[in-house]
C-alpha positions in Angstrom: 0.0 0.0 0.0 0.8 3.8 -0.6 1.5 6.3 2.4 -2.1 7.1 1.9 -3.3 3.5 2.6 -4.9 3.3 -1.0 -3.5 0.1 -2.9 -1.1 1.0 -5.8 -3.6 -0.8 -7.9 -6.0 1.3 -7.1 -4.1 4.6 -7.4 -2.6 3.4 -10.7 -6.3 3.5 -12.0 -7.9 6.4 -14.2 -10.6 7.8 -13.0 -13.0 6.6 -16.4 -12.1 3.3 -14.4 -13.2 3.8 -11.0 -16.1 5.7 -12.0 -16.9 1.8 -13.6 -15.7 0.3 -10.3 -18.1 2.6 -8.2 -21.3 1.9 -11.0 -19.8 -1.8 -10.9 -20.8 -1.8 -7.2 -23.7 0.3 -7.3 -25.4 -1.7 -9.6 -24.3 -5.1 -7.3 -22.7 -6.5 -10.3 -25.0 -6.9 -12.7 -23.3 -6.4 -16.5 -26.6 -6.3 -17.7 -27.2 -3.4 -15.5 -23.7 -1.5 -16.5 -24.6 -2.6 -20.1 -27.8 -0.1 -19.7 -25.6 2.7 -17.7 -23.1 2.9 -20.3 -26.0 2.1 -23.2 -23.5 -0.7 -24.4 -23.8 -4.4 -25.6 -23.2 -6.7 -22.3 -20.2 -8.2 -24.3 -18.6 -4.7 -24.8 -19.3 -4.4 -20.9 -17.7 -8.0 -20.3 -14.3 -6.9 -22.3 -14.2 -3.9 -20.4 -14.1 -5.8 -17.3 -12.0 -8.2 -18.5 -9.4 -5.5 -19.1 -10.0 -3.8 -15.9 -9.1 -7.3 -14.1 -6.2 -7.4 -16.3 -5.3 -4.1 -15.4 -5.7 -4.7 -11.5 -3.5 -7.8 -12.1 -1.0 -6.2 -13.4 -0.9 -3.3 -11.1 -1.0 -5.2 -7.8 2.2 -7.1 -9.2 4.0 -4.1 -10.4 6.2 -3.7 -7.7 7.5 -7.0 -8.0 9.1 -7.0 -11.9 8.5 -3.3 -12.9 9.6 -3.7 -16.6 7.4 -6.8 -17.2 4.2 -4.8 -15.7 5.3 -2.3 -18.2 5.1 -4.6 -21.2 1.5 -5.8 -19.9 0.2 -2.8 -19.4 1.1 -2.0 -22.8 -0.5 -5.2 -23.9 -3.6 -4.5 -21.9 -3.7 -0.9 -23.5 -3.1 -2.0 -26.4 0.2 0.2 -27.1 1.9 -3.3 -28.6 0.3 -6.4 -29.8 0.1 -9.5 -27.4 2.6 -11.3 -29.3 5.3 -8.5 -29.0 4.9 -8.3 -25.4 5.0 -12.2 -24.9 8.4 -11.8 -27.1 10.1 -9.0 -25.1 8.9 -10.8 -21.2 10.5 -14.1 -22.8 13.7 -12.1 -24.1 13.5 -9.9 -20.8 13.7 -13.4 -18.4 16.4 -15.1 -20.6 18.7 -11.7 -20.1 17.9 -11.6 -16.4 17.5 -15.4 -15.7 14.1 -15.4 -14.6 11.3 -12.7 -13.4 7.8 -13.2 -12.8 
């Protein structure tokens, strides 16, 4: 945790995140609920989410192997394709003999 006492993977969040967290909760987890907030198709909702885990995943083990968190979050953003970032983590552990 921060000095603050809020979770790194919470601060590392946007706020166009949280504000899906907080209608997340609000709407006690119902993605046909959010679907109807955001006036999206549940699927788009269910990516979303599925990204937002990612995201959370990858925050929360940041601290652990920086530069592969990196390359996720890129990944999860989007900034590189999936199979670029598989290629630089693999390249990444082989240089440093091992990582997460």
């Amino acid at each position: 945790m921060s000095d603050n006492n809020i979770p790194v993977w919470l601060s590392e969040l946007d706020n166009e995140d949280i504000n899906f967290i907080k209608n997340f909760i609000l709407a006690s987890g119902s993605l046909k609920d959010i679907s109807a907030i955001y006036d999206v198709t549940y699927p788009t909702i269910r990516l979303r989410l599925d990204r937002l885990i990612q995201k959370i995943k990858v925050n929360d083990s940041e601290a652990a192997e920086p530069y592969i968190a990196l390359v996720k979050k890129l990944a999860i953003d989007e900034k590189i394709t999936l199979d670029a970032a598989k290629i630089l983590i693999s390249e990444y552990k082989k240089q440093t003999g091992g990582g997460n």
